[in-house]
PDB file of N, CA, C and O in Angstrom:
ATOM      1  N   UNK A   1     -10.763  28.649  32.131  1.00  0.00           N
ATOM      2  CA  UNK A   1     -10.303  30.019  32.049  1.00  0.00           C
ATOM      3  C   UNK A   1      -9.670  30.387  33.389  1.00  0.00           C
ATOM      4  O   UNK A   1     -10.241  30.150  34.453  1.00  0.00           O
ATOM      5  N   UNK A   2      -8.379  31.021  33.300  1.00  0.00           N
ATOM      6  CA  UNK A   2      -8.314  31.554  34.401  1.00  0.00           C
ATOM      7  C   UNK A   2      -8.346  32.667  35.037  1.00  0.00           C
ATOM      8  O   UNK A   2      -7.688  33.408  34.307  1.00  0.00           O
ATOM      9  N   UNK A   3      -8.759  33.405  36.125  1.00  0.00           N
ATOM     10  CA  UNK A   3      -9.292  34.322  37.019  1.00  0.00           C
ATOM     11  C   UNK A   3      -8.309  34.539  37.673  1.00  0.00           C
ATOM     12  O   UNK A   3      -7.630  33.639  38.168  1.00  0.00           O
ATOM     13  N   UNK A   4      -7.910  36.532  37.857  1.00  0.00           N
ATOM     14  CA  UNK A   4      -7.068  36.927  38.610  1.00  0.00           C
ATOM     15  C   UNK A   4      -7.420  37.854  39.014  1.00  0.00           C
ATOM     16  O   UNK A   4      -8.206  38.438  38.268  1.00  0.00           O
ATOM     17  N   UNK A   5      -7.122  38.510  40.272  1.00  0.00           N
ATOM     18  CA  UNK A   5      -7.481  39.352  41.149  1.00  0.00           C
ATOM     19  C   UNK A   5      -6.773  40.751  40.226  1.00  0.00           C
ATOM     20  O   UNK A   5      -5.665  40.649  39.700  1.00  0.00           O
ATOM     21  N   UNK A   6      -7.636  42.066  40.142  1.00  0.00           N
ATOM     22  CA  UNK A   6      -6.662  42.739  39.634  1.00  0.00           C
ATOM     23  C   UNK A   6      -5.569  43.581  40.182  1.00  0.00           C
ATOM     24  O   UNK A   6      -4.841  44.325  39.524  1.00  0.00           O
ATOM     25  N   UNK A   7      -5.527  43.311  41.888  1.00  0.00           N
ATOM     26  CA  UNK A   7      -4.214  43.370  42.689  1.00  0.00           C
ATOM     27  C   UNK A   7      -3.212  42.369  42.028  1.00  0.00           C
ATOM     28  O   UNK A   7      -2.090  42.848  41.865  1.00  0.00           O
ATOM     29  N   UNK A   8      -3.355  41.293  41.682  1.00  0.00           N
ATOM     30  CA  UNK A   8      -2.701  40.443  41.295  1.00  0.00           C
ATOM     31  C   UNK A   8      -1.956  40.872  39.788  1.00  0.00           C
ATOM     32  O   UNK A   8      -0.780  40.738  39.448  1.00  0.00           O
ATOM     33  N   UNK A   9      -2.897  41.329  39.182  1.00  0.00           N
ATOM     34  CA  UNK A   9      -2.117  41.960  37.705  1.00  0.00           C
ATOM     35  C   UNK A   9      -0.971  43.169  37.892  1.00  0.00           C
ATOM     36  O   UNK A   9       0.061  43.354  37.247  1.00  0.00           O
ATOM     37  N   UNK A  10      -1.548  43.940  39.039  1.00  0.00           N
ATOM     38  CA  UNK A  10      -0.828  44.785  39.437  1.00  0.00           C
ATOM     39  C   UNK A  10       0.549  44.519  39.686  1.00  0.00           C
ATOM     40  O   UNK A  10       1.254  45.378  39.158  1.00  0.00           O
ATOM     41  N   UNK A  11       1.172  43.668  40.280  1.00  0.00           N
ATOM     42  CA  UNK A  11       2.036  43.078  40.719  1.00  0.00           C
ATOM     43  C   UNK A  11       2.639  42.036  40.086  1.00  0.00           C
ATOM     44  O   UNK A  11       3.858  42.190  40.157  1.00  0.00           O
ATOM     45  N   UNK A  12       2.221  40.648  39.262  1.00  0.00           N
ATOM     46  CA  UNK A  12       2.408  40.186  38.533  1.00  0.00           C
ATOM     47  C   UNK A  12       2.464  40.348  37.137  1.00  0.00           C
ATOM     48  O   UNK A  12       3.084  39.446  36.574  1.00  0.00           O
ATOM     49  N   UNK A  13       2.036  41.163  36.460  1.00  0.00           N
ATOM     50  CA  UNK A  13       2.171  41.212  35.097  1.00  0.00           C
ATOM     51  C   UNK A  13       2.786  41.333  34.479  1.00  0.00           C
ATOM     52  O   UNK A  13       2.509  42.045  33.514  1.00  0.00           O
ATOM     53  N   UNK A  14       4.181  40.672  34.601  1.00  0.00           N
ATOM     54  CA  UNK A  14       4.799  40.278  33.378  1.00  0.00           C
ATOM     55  C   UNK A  14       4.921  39.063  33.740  1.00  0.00           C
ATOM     56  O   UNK A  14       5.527  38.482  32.841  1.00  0.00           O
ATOM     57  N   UNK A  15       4.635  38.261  34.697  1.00  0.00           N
ATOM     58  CA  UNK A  15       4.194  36.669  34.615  1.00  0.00           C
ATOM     59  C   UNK A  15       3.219  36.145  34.475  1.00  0.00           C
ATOM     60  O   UNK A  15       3.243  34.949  34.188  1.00  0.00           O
ATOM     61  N   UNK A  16       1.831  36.911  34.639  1.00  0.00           N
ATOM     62  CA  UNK A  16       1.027  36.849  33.960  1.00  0.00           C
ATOM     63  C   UNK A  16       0.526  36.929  32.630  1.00  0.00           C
ATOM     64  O   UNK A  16      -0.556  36.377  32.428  1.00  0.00           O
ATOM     65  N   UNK A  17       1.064  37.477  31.728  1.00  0.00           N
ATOM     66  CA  UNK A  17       1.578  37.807  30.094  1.00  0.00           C
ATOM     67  C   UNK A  17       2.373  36.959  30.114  1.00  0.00           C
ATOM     68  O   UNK A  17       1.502  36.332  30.716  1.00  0.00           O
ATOM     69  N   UNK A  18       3.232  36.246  30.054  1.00  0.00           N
ATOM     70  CA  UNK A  18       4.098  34.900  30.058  1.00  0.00           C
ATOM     71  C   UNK A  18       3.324  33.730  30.112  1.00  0.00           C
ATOM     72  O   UNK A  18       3.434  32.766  29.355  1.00  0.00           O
ATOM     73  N   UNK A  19       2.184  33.918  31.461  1.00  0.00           N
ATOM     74  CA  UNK A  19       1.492  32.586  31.336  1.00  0.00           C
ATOM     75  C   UNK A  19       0.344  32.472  30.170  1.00  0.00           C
ATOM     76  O   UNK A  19      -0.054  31.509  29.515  1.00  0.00           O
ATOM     77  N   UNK A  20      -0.028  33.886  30.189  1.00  0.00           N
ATOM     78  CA  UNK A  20      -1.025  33.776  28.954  1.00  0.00           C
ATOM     79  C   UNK A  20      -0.350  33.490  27.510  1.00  0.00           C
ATOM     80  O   UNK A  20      -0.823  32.666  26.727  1.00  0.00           O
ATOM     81  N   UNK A  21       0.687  34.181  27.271  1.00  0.00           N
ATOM     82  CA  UNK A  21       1.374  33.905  25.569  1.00  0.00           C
ATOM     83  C   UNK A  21       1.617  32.129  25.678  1.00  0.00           C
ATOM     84  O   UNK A  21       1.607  31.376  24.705  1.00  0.00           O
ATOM     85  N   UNK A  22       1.753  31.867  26.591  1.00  0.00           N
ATOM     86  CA  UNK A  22       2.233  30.288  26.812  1.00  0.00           C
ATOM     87  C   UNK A  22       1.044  29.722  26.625  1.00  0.00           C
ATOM     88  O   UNK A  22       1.117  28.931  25.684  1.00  0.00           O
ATOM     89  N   UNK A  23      -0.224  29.777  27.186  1.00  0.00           N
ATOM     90  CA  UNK A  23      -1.067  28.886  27.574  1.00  0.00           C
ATOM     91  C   UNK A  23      -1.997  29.217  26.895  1.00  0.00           C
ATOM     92  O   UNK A  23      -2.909  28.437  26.621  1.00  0.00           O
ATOM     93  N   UNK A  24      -1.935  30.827  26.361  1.00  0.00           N
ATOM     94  CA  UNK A  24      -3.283  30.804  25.174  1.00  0.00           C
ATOM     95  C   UNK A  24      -4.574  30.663  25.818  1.00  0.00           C
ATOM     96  O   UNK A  24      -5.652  30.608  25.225  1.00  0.00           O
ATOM     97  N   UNK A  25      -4.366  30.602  27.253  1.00  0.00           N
ATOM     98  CA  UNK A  25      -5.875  30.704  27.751  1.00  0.00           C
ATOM     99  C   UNK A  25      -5.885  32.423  28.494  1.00  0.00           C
ATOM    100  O   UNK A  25      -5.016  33.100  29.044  1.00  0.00           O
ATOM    101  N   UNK A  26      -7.536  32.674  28.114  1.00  0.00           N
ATOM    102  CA  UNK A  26      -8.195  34.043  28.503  1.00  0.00           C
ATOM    103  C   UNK A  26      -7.562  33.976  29.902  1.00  0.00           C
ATOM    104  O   UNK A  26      -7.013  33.034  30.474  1.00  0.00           O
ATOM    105  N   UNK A  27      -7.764  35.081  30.240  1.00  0.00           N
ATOM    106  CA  UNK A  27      -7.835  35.698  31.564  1.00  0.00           C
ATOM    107  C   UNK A  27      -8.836  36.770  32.232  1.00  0.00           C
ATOM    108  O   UNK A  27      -8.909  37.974  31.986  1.00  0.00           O
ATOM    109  N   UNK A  28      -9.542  36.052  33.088  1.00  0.00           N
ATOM    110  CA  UNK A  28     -10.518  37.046  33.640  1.00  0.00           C
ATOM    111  C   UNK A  28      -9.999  37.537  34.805  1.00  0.00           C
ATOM    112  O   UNK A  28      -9.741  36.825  35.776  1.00  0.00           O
ATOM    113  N   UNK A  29      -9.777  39.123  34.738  1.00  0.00           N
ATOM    114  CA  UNK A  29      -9.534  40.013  35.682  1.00  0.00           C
ATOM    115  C   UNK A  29     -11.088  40.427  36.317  1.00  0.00           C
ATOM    116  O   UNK A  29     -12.202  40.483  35.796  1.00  0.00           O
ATOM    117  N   UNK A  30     -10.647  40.650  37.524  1.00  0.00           N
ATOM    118  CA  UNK A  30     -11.994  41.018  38.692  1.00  0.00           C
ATOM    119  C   UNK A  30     -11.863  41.731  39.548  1.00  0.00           C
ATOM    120  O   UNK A  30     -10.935  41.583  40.343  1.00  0.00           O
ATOM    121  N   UNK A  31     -12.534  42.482  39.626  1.00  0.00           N
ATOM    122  CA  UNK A  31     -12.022  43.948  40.745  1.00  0.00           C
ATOM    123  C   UNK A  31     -13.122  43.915  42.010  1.00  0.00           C
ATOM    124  O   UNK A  31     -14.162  44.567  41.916  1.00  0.00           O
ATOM    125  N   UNK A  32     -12.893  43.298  42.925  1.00  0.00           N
ATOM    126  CA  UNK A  32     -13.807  43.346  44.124  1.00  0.00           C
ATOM    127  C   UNK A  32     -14.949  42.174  44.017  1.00  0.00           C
ATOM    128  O   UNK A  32     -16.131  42.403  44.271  1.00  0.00           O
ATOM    129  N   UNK A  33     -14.525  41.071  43.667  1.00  0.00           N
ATOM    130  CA  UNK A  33     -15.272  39.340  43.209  1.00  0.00           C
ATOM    131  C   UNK A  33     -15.942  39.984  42.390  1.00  0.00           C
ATOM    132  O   UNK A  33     -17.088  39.557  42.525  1.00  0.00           O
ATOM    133  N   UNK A  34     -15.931  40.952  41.419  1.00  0.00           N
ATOM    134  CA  UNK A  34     -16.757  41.223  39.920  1.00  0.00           C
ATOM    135  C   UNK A  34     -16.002  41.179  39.047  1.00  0.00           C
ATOM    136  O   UNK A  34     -15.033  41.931  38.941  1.00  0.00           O
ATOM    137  N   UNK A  35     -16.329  40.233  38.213  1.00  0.00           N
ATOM    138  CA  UNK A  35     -15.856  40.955  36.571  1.00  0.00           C
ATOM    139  C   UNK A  35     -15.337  41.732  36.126  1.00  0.00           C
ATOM    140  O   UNK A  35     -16.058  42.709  36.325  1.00  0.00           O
ATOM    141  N   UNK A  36     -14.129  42.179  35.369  1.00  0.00           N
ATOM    142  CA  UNK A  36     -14.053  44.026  35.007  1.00  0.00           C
ATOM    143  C   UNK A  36     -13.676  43.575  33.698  1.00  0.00           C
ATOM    144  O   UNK A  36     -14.130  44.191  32.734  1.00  0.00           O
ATOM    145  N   UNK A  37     -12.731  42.357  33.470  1.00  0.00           N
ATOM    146  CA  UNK A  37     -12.221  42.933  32.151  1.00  0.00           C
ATOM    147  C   UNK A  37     -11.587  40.721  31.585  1.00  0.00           C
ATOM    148  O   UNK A  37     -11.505  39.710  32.281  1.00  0.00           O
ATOM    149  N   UNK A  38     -11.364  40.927  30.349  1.00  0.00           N
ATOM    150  CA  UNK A  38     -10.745  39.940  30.311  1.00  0.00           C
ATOM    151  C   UNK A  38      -9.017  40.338  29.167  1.00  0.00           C
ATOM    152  O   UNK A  38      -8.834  41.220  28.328  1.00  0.00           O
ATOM    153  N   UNK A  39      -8.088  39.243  29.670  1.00  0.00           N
ATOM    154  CA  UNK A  39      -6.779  39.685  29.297  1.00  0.00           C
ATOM    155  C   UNK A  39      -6.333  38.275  28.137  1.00  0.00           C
ATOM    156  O   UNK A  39      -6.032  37.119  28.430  1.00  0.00           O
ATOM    157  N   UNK A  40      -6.427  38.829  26.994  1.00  0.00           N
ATOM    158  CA  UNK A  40      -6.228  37.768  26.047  1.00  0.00           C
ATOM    159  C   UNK A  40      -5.067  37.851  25.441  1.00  0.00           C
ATOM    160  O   UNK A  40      -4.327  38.610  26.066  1.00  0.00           O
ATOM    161  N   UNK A  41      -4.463  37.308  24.288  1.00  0.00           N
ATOM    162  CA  UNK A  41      -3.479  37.149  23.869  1.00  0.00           C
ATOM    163  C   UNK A  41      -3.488  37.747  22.225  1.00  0.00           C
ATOM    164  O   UNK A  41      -4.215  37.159  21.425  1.00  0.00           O
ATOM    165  N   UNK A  42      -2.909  38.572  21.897  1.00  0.00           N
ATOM    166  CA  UNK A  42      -3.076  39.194  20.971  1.00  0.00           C
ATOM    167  C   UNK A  42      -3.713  38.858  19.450  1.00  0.00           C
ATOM    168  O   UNK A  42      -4.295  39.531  18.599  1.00  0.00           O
ATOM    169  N   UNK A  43      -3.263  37.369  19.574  1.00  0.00           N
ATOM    170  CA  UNK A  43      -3.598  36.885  18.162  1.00  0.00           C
ATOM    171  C   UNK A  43      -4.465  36.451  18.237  1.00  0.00           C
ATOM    172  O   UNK A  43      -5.066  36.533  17.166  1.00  0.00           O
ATOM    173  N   UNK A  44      -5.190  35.769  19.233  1.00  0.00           N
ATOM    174  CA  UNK A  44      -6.458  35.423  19.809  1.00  0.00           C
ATOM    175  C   UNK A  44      -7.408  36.156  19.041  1.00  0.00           C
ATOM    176  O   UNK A  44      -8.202  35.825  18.160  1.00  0.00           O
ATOM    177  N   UNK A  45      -7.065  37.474  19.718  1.00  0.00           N
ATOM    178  CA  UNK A  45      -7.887  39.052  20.057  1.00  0.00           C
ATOM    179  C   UNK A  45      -8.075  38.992  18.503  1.00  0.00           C
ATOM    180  O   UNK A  45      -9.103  38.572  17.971  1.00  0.00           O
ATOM    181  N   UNK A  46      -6.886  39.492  17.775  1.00  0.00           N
ATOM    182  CA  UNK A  46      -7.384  40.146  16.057  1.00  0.00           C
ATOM    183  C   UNK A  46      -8.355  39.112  15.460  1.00  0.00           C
ATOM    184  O   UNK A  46      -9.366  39.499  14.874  1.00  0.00           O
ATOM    185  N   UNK A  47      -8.023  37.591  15.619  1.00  0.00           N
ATOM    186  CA  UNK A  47      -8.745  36.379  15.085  1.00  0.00           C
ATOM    187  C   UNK A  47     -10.591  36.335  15.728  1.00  0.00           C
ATOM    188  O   UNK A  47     -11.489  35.787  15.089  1.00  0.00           O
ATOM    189  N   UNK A  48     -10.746  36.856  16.735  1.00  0.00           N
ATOM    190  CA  UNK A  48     -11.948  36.961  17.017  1.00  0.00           C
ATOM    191  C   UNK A  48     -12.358  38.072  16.347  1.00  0.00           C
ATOM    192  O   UNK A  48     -13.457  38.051  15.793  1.00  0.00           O
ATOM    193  N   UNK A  49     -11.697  38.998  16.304  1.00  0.00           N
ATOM    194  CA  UNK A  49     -12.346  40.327  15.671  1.00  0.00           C
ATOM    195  C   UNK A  49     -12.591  40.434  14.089  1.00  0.00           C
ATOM    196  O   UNK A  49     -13.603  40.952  13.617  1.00  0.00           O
ATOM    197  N   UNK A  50     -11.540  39.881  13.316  1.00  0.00           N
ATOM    198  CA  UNK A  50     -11.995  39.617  12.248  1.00  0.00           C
ATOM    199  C   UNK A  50     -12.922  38.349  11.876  1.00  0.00           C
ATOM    200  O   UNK A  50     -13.555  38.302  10.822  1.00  0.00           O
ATOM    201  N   UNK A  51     -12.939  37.281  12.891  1.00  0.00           N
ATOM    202  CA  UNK A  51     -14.507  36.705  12.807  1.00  0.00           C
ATOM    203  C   UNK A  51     -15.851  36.987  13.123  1.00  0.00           C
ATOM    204  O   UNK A  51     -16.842  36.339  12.788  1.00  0.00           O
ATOM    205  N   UNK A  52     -15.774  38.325  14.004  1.00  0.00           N
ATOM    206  CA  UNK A  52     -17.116  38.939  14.441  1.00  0.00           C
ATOM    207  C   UNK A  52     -17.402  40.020  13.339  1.00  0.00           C
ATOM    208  O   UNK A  52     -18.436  40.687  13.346  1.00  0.00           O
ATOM    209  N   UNK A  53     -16.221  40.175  12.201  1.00  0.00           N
ATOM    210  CA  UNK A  53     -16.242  40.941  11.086  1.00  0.00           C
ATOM    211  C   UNK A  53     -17.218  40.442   9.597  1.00  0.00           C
ATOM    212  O   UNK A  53     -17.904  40.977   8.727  1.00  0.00           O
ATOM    213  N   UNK A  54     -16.731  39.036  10.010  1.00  0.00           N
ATOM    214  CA  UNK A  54     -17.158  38.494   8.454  1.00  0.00           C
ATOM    215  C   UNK A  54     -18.752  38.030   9.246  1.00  0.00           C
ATOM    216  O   UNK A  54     -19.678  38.245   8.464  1.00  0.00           O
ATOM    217  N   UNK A  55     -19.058  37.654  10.132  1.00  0.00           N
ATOM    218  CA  UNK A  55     -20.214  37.465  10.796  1.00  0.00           C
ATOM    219  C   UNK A  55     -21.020  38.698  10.598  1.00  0.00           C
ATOM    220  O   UNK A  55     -22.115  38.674  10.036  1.00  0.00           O
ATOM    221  N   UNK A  56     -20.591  39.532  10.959  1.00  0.00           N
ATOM    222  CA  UNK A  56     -21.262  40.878  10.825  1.00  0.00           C
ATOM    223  C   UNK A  56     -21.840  40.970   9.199  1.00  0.00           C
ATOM    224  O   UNK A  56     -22.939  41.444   8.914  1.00  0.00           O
ATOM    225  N   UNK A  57     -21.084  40.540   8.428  1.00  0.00           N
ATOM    226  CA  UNK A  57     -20.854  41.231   6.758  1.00  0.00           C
ATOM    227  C   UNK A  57     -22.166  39.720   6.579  1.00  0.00           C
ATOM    228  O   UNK A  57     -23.124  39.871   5.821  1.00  0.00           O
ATOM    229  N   UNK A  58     -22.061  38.965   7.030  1.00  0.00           N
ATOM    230  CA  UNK A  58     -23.020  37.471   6.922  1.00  0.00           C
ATOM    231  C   UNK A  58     -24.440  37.884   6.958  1.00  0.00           C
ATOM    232  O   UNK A  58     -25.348  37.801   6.131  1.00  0.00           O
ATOM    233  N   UNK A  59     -24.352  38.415   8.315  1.00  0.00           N
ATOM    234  CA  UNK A  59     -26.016  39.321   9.188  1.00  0.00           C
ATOM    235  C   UNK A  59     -26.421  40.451   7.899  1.00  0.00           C
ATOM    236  O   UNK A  59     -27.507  40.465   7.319  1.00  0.00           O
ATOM    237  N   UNK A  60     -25.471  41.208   7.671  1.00  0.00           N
ATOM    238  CA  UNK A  60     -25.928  42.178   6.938  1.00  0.00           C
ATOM    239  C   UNK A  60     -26.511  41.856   5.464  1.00  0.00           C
ATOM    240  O   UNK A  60     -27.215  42.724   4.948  1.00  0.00           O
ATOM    241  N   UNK A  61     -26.214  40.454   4.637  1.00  0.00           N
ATOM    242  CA  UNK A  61     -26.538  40.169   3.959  1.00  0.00           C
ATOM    243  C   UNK A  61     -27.433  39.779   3.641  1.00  0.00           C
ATOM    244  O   UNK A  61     -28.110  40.034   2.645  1.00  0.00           O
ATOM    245  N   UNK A  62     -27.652  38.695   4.916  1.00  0.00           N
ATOM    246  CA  UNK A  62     -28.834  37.866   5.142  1.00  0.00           C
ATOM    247  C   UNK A  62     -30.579  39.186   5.545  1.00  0.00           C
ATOM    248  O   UNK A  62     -31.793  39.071   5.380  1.00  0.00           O
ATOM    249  N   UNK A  63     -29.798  40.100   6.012  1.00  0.00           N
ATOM    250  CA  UNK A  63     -30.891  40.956   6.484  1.00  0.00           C
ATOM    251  C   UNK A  63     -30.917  41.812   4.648  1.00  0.00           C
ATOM    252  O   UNK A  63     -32.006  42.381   4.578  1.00  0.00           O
ATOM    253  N   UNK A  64     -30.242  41.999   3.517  1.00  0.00           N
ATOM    254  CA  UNK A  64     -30.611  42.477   2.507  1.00  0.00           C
ATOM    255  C   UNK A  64     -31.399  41.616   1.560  1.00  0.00           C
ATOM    256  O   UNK A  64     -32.153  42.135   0.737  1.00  0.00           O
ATOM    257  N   UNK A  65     -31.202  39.940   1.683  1.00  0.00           N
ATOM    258  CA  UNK A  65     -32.088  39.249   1.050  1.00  0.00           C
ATOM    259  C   UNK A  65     -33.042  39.258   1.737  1.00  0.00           C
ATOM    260  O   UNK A  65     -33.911  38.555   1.223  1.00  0.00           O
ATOM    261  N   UNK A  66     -33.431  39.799   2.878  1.00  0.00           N
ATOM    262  CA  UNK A  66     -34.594  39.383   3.680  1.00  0.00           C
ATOM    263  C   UNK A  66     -35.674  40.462   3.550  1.00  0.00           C
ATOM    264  O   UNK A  66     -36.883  40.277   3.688  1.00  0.00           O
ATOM    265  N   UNK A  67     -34.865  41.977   3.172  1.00  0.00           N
ATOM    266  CA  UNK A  67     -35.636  43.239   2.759  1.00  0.00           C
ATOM    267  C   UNK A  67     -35.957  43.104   1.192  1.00  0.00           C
ATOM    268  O   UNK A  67     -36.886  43.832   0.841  1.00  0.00           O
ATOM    269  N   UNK A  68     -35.418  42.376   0.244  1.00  0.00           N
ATOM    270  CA  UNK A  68     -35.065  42.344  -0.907  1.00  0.00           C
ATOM    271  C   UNK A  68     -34.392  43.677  -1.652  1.00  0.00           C
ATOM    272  O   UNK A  68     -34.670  44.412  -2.599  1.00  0.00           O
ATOM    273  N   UNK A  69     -33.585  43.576  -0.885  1.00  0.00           N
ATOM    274  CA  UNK A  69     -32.201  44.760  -1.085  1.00  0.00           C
ATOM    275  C   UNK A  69     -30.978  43.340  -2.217  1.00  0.00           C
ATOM    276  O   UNK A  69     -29.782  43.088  -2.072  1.00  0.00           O
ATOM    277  N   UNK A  70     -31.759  42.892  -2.987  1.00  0.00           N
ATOM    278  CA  UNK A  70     -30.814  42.432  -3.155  1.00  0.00           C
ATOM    279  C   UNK A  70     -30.602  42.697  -5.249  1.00  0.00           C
ATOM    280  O   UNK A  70     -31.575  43.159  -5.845  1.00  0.00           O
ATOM    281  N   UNK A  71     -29.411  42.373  -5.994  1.00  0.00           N
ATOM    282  CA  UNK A  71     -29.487  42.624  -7.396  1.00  0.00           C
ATOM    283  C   UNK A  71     -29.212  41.292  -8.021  1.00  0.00           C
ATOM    284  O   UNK A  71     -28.693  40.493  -7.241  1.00  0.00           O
ATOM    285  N   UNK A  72     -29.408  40.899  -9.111  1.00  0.00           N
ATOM    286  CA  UNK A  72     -29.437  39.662 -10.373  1.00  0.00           C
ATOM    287  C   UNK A  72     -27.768  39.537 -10.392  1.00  0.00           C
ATOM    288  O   UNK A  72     -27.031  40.364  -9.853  1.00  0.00           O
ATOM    289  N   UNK A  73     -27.411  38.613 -10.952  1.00  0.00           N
ATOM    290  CA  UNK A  73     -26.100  38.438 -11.087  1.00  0.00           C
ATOM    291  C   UNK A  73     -25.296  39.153 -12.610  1.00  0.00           C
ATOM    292  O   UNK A  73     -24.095  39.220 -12.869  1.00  0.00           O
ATOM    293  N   UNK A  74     -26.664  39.684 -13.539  1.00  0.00           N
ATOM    294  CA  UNK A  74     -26.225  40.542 -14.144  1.00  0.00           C
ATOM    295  C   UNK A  74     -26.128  41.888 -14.123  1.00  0.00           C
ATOM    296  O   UNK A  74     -25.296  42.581 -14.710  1.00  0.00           O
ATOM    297  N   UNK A  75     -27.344  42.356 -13.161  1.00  0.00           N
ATOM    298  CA  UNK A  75     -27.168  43.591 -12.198  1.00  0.00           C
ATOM    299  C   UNK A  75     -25.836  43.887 -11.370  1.00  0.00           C
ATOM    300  O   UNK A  75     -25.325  45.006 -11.313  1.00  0.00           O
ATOM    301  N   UNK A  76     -25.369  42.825 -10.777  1.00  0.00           N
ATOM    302  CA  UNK A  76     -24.185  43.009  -9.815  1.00  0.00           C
ATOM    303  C   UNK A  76     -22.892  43.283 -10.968  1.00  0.00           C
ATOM    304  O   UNK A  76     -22.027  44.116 -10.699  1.00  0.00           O
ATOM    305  N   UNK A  77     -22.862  42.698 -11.939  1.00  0.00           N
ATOM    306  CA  UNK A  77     -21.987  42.327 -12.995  1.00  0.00           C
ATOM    307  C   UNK A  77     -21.849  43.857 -13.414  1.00  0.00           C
ATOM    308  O   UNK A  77     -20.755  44.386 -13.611  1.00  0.00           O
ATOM    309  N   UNK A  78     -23.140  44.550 -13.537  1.00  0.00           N
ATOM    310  CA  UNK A  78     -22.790  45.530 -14.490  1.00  0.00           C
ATOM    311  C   UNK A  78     -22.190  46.753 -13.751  1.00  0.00           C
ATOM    312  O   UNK A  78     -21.443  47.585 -14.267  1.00  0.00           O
ATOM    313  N   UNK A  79     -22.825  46.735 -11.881  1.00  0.00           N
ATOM    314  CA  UNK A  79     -22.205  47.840 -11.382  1.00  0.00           C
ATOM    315  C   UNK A  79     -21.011  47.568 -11.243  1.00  0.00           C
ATOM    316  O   UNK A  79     -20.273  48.545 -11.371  1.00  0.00           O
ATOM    317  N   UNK A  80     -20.370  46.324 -10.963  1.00  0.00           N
ATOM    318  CA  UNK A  80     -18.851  46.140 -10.508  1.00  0.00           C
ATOM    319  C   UNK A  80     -18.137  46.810 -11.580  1.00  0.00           C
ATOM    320  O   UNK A  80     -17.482  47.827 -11.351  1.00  0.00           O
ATOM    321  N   UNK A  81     -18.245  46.190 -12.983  1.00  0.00           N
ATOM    322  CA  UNK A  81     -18.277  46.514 -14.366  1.00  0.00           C
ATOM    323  C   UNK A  81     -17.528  48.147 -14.112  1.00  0.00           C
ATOM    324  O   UNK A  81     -16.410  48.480 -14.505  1.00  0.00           O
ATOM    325  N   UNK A  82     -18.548  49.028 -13.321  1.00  0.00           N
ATOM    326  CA  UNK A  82     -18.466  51.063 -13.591  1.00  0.00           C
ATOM    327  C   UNK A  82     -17.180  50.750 -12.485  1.00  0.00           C
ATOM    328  O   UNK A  82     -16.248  51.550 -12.562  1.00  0.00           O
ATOM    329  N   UNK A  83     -17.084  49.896 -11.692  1.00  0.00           N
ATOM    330  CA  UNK A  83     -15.901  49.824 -10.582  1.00  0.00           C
ATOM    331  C   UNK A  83     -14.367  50.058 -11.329  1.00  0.00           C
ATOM    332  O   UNK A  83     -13.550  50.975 -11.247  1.00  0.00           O
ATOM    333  N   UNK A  84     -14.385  48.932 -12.001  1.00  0.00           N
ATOM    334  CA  UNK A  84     -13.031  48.502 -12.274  1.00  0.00           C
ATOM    335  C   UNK A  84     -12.465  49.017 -13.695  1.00  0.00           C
ATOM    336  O   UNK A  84     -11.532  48.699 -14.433  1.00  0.00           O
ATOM    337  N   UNK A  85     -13.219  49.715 -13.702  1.00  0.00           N
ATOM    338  CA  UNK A  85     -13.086  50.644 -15.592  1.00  0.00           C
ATOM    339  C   UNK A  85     -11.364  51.373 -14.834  1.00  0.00           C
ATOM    340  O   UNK A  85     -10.657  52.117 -15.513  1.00  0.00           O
TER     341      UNK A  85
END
């Protein structure tokens, strides 16, 4: 990964956005040798987010069979059923 000063973004950033669309690797910005932020590449970005989406929808499932929040496959059948009328 690479690490940039965020004086450095200041001043560089539109060669910095060049090197990232190119290289597809993160960028960790740091404000005073800390951490502040990281600078990714857009498609990256949505592709993680809609995988922390379906992960999420995974957890939530797994936590309704686990409460027994859950319905029969003719139960599910019949509410979808009132859905699509």
């Amino acid at each position: 990964m690479k690490v940039e000063l965020v004086t450095n973004l200041k001043r560089q950033a539109t060669k910095i956005l060049a090197d990232l669309h190119r290289s597809k690797e993160a960028v960790l910005i740091t404000e005073h040798g800390q951490p502040s932020a990281y600078l990714v590449d857009v498609e990256d970005y949505e592709f993680m987010v809609r995988r922390l989406e379906l992960l999420e929808a995974l957890a939530k499932g797994e936590r309704a069979q686990a409460e027994g929040r859950t319905l029969s496959h003719s139960e599910a059948r019949e509410k979808m059923a009132k859905w699509l009328r």
